[in-house]
Residue frames as qw, qx, qy, qz and C-alpha x, y, z in Angstrom:
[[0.192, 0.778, 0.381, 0.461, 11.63, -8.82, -5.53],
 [0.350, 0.051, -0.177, 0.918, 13.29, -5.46, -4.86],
 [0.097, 0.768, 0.544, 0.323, 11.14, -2.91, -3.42],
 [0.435, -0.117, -0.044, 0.892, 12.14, 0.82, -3.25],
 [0.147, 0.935, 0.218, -0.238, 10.52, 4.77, -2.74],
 [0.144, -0.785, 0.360, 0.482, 13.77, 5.52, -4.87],
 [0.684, 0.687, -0.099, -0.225, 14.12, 5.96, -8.54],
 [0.473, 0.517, -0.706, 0.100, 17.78, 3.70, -8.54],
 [0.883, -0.466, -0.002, -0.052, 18.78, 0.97, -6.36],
 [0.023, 0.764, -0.644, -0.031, 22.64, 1.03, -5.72],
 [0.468, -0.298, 0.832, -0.016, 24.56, -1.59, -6.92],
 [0.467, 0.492, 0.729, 0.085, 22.02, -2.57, -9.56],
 [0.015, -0.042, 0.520, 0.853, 21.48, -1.57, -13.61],
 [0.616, 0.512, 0.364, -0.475, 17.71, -0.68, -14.37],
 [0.076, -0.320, 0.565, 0.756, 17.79, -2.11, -17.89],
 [0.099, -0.316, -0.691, -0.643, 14.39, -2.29, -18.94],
 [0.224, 0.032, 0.504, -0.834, 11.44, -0.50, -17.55],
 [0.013, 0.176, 0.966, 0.188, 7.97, -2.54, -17.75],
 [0.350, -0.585, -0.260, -0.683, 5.41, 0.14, -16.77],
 [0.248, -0.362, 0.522, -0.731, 3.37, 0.86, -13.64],
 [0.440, -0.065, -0.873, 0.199, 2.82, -1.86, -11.02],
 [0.527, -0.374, 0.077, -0.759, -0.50, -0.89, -8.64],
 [0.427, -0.129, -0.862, 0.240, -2.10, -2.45, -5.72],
 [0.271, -0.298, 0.194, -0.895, -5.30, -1.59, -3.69],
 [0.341, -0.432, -0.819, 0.161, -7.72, -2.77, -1.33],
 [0.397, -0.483, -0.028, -0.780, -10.48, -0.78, 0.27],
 [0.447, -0.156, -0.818, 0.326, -10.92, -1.90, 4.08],
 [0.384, -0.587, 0.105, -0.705, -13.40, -1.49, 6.94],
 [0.007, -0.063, 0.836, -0.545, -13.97, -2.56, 10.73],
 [0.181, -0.371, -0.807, -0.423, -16.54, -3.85, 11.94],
 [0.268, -0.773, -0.134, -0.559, -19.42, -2.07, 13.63],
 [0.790, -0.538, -0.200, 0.214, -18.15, -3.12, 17.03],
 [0.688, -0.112, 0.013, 0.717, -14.67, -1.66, 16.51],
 [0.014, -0.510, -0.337, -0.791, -16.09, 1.35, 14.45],
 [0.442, -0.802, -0.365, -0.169, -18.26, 1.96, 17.66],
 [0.796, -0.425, -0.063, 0.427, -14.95, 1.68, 20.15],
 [0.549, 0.220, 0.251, 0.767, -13.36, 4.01, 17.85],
 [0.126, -0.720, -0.156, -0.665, -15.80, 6.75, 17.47],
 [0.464, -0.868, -0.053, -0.167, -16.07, 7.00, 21.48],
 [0.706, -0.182, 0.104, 0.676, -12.12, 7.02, 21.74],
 [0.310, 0.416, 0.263, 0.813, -12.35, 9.88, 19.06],
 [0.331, -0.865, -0.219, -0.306, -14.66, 11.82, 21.87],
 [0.348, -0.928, -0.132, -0.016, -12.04, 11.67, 24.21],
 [0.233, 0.804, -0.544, -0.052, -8.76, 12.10, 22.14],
 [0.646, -0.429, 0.629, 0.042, -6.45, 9.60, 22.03],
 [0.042, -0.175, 0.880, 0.439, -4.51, 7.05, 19.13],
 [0.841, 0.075, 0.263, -0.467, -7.49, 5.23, 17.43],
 [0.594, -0.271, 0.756, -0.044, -6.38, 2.32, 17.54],
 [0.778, 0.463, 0.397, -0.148, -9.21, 0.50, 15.28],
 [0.524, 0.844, 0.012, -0.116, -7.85, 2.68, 12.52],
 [0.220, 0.734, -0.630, -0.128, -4.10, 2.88, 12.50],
 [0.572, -0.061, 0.818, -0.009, -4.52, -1.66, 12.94],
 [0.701, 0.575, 0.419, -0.049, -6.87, -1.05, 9.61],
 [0.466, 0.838, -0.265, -0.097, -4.61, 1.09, 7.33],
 [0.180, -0.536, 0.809, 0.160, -1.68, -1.18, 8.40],
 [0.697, 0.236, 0.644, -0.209, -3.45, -4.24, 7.52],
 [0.612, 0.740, 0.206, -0.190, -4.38, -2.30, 4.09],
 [0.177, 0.872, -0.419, -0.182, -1.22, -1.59, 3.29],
 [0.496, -0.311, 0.811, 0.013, 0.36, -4.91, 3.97],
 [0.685, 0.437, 0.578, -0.068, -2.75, -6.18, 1.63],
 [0.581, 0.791, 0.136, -0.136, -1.90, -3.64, -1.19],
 [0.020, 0.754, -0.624, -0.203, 1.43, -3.70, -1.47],
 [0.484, -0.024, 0.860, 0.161, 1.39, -7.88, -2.02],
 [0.607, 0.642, 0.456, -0.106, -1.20, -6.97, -4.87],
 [0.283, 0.892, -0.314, -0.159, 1.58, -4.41, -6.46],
 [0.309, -0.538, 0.765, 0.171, 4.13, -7.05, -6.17],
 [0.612, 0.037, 0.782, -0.110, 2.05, -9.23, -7.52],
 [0.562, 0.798, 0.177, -0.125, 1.05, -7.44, -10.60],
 [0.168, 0.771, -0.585, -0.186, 5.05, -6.60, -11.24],
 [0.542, -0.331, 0.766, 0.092, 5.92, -10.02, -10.79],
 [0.670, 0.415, 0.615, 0.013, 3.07, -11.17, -13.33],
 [0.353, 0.930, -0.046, -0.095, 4.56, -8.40, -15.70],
 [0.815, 0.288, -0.220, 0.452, 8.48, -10.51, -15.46],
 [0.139, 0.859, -0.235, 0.433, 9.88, -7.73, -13.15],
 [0.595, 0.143, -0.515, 0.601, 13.06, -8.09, -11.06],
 [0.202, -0.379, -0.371, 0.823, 12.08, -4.66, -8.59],
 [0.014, -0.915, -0.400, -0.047, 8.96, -2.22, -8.17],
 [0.435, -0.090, -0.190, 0.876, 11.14, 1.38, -7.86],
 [0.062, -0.135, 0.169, -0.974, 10.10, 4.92, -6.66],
 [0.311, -0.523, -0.773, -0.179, 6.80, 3.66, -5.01],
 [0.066, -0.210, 0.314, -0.924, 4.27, 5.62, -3.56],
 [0.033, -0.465, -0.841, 0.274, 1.38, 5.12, -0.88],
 [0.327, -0.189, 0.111, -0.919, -2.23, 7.23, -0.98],
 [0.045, 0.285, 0.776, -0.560, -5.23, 7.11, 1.38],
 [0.220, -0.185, -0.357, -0.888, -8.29, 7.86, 0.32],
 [0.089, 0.138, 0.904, -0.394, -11.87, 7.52, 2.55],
 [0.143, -0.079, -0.811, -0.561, -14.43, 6.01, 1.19],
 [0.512, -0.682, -0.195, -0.485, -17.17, 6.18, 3.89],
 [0.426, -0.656, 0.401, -0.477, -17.17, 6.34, 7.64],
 [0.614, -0.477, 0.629, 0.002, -14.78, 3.89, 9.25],
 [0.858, 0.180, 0.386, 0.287, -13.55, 2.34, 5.39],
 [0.853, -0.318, 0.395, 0.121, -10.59, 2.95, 3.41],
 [0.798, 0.546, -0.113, 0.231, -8.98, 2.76, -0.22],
 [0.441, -0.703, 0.386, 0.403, -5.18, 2.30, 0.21],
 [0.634, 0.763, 0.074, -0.103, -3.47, 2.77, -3.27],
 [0.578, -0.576, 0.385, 0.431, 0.26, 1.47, -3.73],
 [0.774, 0.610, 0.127, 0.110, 1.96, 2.02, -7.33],
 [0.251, -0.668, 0.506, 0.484, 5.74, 2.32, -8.84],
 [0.401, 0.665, -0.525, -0.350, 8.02, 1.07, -11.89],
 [0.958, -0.065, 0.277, 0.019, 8.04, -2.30, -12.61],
 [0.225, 0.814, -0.493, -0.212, 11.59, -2.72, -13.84],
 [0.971, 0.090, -0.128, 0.181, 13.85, -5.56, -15.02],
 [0.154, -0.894, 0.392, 0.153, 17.43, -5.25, -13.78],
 [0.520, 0.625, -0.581, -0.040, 20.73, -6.57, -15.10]]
């Protein structure tokens, strides 16, 4: 399965387009990490906790968009796009979606 933030893939015919292909997952840490985090955020620095959880999330939602084009016959997801969205203190929503297409 092709995936692509661009609306063509070179080399390749879009020749049927199948609709839109989504994937989310809403993650949190637990209170231990979520603690380690907030006293990192007092004195500045990467937080860690967090940029291990939104990779994670992403990894998770993007197999759910693949999975939903696949179950829809598609060949490649095109122009995907990622949003963030937090949901409470120290969780999550990550929100992947594009074009399920079929290609020649």
């Amino acid at each position: 399965m092709i995936i692509t933030n661009t609306t063509e893939i070179p080399g390749k015919e879009i020749i049927e387009i199948l609709g839109l292909a989504k994937g989310s997952t809403i993650r949190a840490k637990h209170i231990g990490k979520d603690i380690l985090a907030s006293l990192r955020h007092i004195v500045g620095g990467e937080l860690k906790e967090y940029t291990e959880m939104l990779d994670e999330a992403r990894e998770i939602a993007l197999q759910n968009m693949t999975n939903e084009a696949k179950k829809m016959g598609a060949d490649a997801v095109v122009n995907i796009r990622f949003s963030t969205s937090g949901i409470m203190q120290g969780a999550a929503e990550i929100l992947v979606y594009g074009t399920a297409v079929k290609l020649k």
